[in-house]
N, CA, C and O of each residue as an XYZ file, in Angstrom:
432
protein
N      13.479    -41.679    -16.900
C      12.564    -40.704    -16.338
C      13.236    -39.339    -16.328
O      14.318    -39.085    -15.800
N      12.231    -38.268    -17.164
C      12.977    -37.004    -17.206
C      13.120    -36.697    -15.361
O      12.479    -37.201    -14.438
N      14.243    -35.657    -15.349
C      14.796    -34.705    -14.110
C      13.533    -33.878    -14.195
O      12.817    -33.689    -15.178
N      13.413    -33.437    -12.995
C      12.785    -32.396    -12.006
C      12.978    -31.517    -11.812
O      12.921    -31.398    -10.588
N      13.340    -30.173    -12.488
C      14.278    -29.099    -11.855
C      13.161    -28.529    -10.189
O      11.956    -28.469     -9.944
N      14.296    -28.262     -9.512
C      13.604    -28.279     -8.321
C      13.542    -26.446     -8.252
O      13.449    -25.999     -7.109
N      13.568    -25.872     -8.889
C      13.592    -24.365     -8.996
C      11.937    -24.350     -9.801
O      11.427    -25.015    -10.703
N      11.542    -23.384     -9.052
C      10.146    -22.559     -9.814
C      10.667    -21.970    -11.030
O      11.684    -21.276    -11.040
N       9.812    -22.308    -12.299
C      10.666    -21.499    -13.384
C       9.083    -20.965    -13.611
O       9.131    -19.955    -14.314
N       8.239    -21.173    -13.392
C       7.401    -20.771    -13.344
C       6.261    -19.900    -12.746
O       5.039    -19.943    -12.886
N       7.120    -19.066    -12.002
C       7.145    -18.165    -10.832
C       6.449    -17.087    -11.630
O       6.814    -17.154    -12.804
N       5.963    -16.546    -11.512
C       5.369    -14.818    -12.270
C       6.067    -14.078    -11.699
O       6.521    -14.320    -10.580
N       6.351    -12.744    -12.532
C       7.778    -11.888    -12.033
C       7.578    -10.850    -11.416
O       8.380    -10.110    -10.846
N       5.771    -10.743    -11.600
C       5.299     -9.975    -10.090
C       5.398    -10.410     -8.790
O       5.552     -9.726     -7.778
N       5.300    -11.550     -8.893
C       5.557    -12.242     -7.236
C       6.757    -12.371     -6.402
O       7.632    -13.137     -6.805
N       6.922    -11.774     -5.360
C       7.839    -12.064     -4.527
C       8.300    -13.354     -3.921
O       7.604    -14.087     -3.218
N       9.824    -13.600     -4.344
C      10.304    -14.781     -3.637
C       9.718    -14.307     -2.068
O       9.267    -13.229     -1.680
N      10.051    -16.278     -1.005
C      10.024    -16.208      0.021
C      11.210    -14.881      0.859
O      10.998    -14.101      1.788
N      12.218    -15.084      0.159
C      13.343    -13.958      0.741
C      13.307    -12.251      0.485
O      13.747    -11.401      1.259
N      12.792    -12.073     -0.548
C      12.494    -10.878     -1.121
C      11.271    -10.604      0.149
O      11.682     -9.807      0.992
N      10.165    -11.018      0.354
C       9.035    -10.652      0.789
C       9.746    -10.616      2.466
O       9.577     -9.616      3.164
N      10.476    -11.728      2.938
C      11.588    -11.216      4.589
C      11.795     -9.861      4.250
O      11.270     -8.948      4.888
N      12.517     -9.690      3.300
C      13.807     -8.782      3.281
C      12.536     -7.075      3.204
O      12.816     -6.012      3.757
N      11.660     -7.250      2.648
C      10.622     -6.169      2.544
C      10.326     -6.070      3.869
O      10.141     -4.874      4.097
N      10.190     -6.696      4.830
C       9.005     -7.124      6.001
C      10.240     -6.742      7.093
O       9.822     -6.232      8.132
N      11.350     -6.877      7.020
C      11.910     -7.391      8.108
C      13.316     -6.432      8.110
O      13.683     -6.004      9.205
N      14.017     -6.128      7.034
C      14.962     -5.491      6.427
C      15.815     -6.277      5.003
O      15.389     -7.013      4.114
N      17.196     -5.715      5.300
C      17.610     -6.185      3.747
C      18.351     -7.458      4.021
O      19.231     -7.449      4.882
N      18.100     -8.426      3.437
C      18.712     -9.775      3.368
C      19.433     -9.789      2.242
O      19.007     -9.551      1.112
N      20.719    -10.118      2.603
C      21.610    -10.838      1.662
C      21.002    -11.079     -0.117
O      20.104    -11.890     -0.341
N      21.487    -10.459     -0.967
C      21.096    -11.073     -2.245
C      19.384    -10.988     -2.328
O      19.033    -11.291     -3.468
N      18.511    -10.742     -1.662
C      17.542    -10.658     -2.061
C      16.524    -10.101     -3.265
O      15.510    -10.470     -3.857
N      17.446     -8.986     -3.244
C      16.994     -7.859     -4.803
C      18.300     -7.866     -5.393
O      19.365     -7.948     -4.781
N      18.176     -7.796     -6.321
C      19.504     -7.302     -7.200
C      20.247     -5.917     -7.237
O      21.444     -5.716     -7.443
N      19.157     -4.930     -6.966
C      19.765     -3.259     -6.697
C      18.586     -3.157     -5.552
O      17.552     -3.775     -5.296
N      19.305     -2.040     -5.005
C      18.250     -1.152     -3.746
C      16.885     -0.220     -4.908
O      15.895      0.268     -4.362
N      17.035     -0.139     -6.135
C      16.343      0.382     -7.380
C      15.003     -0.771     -7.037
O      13.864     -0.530     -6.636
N      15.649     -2.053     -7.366
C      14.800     -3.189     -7.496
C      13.608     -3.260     -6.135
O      12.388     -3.411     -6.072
N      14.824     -3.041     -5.042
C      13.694     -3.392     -3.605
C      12.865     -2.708     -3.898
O      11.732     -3.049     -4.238
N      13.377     -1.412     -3.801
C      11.798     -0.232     -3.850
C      11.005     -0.555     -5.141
O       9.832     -0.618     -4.773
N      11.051     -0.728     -6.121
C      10.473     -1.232     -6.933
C       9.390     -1.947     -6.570
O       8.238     -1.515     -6.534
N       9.878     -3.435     -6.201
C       9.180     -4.728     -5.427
C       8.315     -3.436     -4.185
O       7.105     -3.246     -4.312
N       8.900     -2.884     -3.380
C       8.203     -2.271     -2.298
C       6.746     -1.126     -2.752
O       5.849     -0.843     -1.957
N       6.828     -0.629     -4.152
C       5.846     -0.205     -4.687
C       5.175     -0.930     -5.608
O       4.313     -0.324     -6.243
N       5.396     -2.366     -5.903
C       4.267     -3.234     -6.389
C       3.179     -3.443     -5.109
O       2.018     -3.042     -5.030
N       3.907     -4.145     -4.225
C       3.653     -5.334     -3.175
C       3.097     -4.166     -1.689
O       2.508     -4.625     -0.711
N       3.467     -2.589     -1.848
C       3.035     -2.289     -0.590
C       1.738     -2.358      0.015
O       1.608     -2.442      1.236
N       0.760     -2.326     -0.792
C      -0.343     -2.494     -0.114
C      -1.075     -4.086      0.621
O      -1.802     -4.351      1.578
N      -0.357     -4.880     -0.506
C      -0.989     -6.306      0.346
C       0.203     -6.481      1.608
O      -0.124     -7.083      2.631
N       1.345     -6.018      1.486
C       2.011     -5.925      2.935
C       1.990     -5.361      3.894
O       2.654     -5.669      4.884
N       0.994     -4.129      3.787
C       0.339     -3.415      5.273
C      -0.658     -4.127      5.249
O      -0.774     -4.385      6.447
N      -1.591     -4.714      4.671
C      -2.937     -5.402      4.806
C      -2.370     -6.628      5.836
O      -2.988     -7.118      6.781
N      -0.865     -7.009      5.317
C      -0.804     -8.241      6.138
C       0.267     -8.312      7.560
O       0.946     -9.261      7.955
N       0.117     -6.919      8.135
C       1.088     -6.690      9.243
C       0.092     -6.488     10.208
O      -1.066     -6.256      9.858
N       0.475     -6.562     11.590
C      -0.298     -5.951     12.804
C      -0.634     -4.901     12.808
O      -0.375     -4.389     11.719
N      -1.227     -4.062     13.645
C      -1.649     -2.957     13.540
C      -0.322     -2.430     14.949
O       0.139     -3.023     15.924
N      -0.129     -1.155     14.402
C       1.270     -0.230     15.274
C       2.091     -0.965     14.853
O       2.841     -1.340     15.754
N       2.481     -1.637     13.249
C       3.726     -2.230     12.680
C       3.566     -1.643     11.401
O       2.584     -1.114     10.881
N       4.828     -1.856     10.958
C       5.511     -1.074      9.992
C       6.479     -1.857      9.632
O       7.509     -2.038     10.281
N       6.072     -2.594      8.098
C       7.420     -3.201      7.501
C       8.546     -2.446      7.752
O       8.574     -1.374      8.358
N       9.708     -3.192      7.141
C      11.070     -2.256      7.284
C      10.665     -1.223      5.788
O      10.635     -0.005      5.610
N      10.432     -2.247      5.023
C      10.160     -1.206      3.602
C       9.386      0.430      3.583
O       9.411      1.285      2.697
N       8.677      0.441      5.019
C       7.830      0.971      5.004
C       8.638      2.189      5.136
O       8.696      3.086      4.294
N       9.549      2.131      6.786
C      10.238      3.285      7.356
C      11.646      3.691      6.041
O      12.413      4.629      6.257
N      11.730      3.076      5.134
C      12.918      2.759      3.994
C      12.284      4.078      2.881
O      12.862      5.145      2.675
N      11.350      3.769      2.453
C      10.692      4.307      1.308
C       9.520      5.355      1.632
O       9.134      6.308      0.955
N       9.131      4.947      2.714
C       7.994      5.993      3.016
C       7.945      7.593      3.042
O       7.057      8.369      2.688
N       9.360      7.835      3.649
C      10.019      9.248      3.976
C       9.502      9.470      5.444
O       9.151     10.596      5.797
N       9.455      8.409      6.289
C       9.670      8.411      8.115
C      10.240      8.252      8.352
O      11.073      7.820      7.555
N      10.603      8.377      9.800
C      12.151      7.685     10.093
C      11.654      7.610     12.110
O      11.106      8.517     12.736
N      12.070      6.300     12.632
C      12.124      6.479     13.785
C      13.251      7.325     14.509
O      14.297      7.558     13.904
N      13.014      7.866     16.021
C      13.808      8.124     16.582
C      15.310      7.681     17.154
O      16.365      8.289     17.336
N      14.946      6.562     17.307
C      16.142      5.800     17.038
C      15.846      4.324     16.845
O      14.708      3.857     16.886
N      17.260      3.426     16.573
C      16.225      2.143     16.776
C      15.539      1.546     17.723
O      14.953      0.536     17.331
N      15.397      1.825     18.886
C      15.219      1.084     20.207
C      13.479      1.864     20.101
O      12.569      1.400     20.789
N      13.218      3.219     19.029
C      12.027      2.884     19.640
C      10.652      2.123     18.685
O      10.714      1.678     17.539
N       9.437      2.171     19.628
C       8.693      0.821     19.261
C       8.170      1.481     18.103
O       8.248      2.703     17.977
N       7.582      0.648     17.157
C       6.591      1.347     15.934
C       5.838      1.977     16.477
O       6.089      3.181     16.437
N       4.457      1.526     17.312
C       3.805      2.290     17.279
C       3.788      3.429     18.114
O       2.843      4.174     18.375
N       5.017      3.465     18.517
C       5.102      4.768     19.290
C       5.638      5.849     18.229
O       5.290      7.030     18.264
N       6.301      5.447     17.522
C       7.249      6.240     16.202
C       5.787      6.575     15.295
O       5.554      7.567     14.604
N       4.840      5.288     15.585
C       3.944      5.932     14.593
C       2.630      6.889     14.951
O       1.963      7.709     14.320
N       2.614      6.271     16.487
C       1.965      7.779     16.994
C       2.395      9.184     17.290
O       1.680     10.184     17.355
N       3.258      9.115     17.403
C       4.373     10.482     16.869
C       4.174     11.012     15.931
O       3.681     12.131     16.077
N       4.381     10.626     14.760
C       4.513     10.765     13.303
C       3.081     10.936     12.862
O       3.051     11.399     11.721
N       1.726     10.695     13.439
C       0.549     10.649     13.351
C      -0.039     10.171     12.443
O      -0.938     10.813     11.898
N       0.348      8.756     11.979
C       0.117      8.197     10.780
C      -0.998      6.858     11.163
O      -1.570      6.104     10.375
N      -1.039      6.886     12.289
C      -1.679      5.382     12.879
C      -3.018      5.691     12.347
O      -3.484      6.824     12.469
N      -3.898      4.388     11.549
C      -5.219      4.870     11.377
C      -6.190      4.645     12.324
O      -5.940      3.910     13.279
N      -7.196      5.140     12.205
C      -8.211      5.085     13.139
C      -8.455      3.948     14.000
O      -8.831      3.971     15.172
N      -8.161      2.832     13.181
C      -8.840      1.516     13.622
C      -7.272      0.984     14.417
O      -7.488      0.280     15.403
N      -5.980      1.196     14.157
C      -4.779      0.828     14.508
C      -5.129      1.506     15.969
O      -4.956      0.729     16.908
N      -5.563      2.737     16.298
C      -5.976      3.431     17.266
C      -6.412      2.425     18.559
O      -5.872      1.895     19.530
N      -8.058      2.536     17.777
C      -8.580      1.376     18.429
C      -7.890      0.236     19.187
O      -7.555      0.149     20.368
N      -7.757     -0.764     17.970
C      -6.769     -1.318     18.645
C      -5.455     -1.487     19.467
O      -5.164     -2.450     20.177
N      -4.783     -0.464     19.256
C      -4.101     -0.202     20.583
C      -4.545      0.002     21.701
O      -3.913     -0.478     22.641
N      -5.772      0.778     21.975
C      -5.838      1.432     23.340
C      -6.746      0.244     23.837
O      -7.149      0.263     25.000
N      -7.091     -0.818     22.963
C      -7.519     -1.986     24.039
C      -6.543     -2.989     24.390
O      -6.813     -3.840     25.238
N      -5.409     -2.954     23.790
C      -4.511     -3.870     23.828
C      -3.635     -3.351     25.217
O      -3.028     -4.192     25.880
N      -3.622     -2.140     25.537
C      -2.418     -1.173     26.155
C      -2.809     -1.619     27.654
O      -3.893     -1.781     28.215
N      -1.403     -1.755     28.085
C      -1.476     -1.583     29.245
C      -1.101     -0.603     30.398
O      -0.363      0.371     30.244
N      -1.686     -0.965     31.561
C      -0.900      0.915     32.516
C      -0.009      1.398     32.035
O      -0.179      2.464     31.445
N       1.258      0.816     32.097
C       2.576      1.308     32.018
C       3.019      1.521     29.982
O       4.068      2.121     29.749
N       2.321      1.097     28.947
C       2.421      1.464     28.120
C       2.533      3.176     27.633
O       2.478      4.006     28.540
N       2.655      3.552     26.512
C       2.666      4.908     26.045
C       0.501      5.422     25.617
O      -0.139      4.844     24.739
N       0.083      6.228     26.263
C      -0.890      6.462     25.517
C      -1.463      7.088     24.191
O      -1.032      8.168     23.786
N      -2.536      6.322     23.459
C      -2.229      6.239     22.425
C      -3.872      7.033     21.917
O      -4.960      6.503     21.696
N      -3.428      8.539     21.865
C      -4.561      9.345     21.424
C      -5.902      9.335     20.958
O      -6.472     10.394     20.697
């Protein structure tokens, strides 16, 4: 009985591995891209189905990487960095100010 290779060789080379798509979402993981050339690369195929698939007042890491934003520091929250920055859309809006509570930041 032929072997199994247990590797996808059949992967399409648009698609992001499971680690590549962390490392976009989350920051840079180990070995994930081959150059920082490559991430952003991958980060301008893949950016739009990866804001489609984040919360609203979130922001991949790829996002604050490539976008040309930058938070204030790290401790503060996205969507405060992103109501700052005035990038939140209408509907991210929305949804914040029903989600928010007293003591939260208000969210224009």
């Amino acid at each position: 009985m032929p072997r199994r290779n247990r590797r996808r060789r059949d992967r399409r080379q648009d698609e992001l591995t499971p680690e590549q798509d962390l490392d976009l979402i989350c920051g840079e993981a180990m070995g994930a891209f081959g150059s920082p050339k490559e991430r952003e690369a991958a980060w301008e195929t893949h950016k739009n189905e990866l804001l489609a698939s984040t919360t609203p007042g979130f922001r991949p890491q790829a996002w604050w990487d490539f976008e040309g934003y930058s938070k204030l520091s790290d401790d503060e929250d996205d969507s405060v960095a992103l109501e700052r920055l005035g990038v939140l859309t209408p509907e991210e809006k929305r949804i914040l100010r029903k989600w928010a509570r007293p003591h939260d930041v208000t969210v224009a």
